[in-house]
Backbone as ProteinMPNN parsed JSONL, in Angstrom:
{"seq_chain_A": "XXXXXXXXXXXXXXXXXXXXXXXXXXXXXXXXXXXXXXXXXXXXXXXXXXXXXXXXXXXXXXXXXXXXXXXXXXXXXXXXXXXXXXXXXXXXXXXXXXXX", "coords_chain_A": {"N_chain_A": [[-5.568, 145.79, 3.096], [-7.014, 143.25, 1.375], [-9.074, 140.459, -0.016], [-8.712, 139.7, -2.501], [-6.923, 140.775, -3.149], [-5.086, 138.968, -1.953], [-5.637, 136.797, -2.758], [-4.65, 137.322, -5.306], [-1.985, 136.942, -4.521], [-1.701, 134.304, -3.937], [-1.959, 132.965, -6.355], [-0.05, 133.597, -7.536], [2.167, 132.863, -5.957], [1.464, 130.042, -6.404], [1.806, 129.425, -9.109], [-0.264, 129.091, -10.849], [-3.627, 128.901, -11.604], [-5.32, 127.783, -9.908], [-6.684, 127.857, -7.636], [-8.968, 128.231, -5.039], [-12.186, 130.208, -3.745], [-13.649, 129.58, -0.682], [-15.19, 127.052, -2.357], [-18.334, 125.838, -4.045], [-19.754, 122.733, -3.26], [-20.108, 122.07, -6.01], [-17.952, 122.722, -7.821], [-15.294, 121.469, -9.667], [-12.309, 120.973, -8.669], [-8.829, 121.622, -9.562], [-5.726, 119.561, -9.111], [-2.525, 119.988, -8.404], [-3.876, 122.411, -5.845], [-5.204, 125.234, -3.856], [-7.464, 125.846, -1.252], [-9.035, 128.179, 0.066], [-10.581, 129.998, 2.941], [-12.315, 132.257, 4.669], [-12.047, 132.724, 8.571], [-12.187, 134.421, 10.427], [-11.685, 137.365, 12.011], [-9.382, 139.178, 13.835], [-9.141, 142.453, 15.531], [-7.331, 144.659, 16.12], [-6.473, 147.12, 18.921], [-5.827, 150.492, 19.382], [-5.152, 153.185, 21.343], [-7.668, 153.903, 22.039], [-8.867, 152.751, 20.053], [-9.412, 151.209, 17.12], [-6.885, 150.172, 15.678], [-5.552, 148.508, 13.882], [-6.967, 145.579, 11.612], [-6.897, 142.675, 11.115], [-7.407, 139.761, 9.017], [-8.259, 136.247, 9.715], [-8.048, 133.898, 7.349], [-8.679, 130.074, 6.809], [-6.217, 128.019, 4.917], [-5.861, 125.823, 2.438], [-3.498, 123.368, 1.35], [-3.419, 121.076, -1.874], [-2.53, 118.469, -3.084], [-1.01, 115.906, -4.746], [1.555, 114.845, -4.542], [3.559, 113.859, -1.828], [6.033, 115.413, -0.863], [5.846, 117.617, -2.413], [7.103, 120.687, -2.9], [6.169, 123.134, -2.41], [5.193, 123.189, -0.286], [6.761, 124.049, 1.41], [7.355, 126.402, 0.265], [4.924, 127.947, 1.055], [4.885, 128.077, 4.035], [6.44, 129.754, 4.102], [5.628, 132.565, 3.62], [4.351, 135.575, 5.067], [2.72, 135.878, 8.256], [1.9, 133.274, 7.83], [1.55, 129.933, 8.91], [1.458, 126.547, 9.326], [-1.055, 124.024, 10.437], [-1.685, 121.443, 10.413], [-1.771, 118.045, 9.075], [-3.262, 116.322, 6.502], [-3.898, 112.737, 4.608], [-6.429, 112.269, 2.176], [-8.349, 110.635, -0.111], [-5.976, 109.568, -1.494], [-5.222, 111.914, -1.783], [-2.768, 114.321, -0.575], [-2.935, 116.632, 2.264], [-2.15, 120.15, 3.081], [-2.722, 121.936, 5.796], [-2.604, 125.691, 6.527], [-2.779, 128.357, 8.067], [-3.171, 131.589, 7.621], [-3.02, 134.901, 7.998], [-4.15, 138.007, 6.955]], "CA_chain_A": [[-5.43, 144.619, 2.256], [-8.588, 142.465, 0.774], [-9.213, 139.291, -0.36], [-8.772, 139.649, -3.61], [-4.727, 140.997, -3.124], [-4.643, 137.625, -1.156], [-6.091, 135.948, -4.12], [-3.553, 137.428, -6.217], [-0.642, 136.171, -3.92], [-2.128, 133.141, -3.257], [-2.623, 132.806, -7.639], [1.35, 133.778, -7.836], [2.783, 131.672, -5.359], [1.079, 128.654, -6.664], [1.799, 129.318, -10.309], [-1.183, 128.552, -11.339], [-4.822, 129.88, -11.287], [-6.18, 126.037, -9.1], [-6.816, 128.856, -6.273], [-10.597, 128.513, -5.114], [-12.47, 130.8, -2.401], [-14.547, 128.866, -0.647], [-15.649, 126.814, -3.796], [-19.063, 125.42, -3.436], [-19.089, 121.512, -3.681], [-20.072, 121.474, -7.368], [-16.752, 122.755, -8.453], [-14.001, 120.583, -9.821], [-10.951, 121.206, -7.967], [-7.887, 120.907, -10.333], [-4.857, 119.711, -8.429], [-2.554, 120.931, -6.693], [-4.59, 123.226, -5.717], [-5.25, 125.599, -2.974], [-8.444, 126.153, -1.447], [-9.282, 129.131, 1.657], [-12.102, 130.063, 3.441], [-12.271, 133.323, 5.715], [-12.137, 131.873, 9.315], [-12.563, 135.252, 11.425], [-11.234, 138.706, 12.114], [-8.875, 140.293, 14.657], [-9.118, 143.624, 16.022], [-5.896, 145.198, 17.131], [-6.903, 148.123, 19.401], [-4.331, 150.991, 20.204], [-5.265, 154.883, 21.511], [-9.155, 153.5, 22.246], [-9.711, 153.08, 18.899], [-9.435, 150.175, 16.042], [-5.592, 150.087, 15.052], [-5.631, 147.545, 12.375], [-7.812, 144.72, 11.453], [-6.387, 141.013, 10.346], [-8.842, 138.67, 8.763], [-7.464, 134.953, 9.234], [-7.888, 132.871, 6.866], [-8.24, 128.933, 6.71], [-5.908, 127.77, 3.58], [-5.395, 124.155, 2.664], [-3.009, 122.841, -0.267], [-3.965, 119.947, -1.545], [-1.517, 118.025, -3.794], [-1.107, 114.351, -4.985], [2.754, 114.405, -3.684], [3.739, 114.016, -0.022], [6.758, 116.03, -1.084], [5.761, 118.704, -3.051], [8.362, 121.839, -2.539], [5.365, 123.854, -2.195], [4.866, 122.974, 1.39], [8.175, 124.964, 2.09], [6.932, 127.837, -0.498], [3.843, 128.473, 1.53], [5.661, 127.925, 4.783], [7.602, 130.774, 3.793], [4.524, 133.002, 3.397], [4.215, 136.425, 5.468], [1.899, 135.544, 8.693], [1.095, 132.346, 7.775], [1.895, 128.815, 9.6], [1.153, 125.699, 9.619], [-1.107, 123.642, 11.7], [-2.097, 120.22, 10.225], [-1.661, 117.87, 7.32], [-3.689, 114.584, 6.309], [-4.908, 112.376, 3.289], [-7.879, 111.446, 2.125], [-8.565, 110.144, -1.453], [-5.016, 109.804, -2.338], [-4.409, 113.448, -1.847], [-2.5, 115.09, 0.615], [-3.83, 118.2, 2.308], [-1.704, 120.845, 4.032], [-3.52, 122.93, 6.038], [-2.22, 126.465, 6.985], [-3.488, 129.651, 9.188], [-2.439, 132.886, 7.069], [-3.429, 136.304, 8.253], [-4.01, 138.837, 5.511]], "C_chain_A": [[-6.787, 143.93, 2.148], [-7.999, 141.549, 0.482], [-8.657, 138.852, -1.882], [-7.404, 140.023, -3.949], [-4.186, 139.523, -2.322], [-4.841, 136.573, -2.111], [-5.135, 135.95, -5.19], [-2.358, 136.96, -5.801], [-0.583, 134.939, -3.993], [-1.727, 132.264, -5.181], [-0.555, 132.545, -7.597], [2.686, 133.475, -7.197], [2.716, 130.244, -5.783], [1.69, 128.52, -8.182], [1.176, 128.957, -11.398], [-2.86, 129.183, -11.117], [-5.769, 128.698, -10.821], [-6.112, 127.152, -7.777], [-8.358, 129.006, -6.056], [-10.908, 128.905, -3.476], [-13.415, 130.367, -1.907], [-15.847, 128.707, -1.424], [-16.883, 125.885, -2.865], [-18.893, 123.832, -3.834], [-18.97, 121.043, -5.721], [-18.548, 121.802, -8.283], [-15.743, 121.93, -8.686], [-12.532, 121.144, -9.589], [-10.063, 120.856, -9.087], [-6.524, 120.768, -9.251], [-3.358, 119.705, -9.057], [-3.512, 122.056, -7.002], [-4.171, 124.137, -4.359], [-6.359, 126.446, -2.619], [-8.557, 127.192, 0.192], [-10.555, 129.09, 1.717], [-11.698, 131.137, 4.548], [-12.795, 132.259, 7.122], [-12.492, 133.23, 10.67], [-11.665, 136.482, 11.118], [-10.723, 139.275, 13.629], [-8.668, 141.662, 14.72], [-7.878, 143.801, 16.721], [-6.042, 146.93, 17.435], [-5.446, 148.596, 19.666], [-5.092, 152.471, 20.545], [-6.744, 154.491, 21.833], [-9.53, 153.531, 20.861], [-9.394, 151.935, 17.832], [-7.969, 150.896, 15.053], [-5.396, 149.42, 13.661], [-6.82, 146.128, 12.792], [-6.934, 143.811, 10.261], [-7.145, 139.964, 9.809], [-7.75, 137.458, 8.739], [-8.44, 134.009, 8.368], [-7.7, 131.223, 7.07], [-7.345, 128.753, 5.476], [-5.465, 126.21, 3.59], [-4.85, 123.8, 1.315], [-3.358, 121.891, -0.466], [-3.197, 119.385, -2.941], [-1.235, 116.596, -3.943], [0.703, 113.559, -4.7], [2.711, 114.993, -2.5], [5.026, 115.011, -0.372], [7.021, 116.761, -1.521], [6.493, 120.039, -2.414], [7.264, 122.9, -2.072], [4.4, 124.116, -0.806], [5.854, 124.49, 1.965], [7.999, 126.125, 1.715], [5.602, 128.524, 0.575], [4.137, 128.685, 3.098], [6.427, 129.159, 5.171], [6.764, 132.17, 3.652], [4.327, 134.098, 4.811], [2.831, 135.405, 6.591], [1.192, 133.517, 8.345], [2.455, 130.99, 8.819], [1.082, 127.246, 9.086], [0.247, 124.414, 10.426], [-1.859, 122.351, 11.294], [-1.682, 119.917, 8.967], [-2.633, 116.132, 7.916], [-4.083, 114.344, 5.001], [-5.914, 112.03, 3.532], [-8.275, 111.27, 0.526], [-7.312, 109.79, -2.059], [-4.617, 111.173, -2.207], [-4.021, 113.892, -0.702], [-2.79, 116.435, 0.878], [-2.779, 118.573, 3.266], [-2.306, 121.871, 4.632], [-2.939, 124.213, 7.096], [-3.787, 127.537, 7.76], [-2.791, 130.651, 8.199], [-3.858, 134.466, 7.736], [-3.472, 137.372, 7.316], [-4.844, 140.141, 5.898]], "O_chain_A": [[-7.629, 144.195, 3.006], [-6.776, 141.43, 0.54], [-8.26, 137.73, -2.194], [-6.829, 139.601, -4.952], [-3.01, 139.182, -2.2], [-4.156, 135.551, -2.147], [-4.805, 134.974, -5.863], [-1.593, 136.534, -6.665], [0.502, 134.371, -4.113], [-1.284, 131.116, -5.213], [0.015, 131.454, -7.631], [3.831, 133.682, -7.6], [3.605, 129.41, -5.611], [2.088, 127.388, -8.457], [1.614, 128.622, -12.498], [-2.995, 130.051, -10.255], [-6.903, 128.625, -11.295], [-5.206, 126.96, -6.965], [-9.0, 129.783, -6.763], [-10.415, 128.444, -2.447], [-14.427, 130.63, -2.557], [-16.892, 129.357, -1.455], [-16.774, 125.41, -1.734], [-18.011, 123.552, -4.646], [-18.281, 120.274, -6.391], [-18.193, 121.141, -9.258], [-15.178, 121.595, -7.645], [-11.832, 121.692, -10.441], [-10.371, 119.828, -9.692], [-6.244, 121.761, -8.58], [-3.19, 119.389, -10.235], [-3.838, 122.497, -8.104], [-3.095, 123.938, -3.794], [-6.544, 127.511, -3.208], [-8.126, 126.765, 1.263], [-11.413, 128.527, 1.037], [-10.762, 130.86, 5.298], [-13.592, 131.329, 7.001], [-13.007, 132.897, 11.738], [-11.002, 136.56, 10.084], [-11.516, 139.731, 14.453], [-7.921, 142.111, 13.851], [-7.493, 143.187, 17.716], [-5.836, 147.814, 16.604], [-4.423, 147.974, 19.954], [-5.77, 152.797, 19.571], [-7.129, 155.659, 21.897], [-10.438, 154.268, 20.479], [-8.197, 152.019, 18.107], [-7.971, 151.733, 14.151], [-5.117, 149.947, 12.585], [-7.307, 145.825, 13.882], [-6.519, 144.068, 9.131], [-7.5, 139.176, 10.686], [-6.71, 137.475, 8.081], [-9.47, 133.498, 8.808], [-6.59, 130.909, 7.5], [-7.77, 129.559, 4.649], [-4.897, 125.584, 4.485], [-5.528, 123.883, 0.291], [-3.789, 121.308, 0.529], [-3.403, 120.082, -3.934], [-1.269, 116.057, -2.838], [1.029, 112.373, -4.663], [2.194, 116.036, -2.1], [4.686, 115.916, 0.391], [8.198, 117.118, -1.468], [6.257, 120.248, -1.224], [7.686, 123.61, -1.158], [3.447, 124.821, -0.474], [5.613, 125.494, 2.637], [8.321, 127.048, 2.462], [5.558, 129.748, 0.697], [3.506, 129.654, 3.519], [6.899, 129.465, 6.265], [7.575, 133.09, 3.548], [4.118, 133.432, 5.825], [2.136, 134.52, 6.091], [0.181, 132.925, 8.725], [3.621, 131.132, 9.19], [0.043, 127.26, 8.427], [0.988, 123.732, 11.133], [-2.854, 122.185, 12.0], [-1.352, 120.665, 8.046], [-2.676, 115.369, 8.881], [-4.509, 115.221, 4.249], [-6.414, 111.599, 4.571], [-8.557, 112.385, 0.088], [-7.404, 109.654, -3.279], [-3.497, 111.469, -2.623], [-4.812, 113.908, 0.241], [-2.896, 117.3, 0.008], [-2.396, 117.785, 4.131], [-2.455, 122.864, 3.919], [-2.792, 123.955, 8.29], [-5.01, 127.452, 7.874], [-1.608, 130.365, 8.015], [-5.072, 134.669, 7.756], [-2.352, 137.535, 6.832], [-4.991, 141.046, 5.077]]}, "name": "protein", "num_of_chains": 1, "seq": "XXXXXXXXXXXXXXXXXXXXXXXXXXXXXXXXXXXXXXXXXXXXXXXXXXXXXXXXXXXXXXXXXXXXXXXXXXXXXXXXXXXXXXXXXXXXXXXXXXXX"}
């Protein structure tokens, strides 16, 4: 799996193409959105030898309702979790862990 099949999930979960890979600051975010950033890579050894390889992912939604259904949609999301939320401008940010 690549980045770019994660891009496409990520595009077709949201319903929308506001999906940016770590965008540099000049970009205008449209919201909701949802923005990642590669965060590292697990190695899963088996037989002495490199079994599979997991890249995690940071991902953060970022949405102008506290209630957006799309918490629960992403929630719902193969490998992924949960592990913070806060505002800041008026927008709320959910910020997941997904493995891909």
């Amino acid at each position: 799996m690549n980045r770019n099949e994660l891009d496409a999930l990520l595009r077709e979960t949201l319903g929308s193409a506001n999906v940016y890979f770590q965008p540099p600051e000049s970009v205008r975010l449209r919201f909701p959105c949802i923005v990642y950033s590669l965060e590292n890579q697990n190695d899963i050894p088996a037989d002495d030898r490199q079994y599979r390889r997991l890249k995690r992912y940071s991902l953060t939604y970022i949405t102008k309702d506290p209630d957006d259904p799309m918490v629960n949609t992403l929630d719902d999301l193969r490998y992924c979790s949960m592990n913070r939320t806060f505002t800041s401008d008026n927008l709320h940010h959910f910020v997941y862990t997904i493995f891909y």
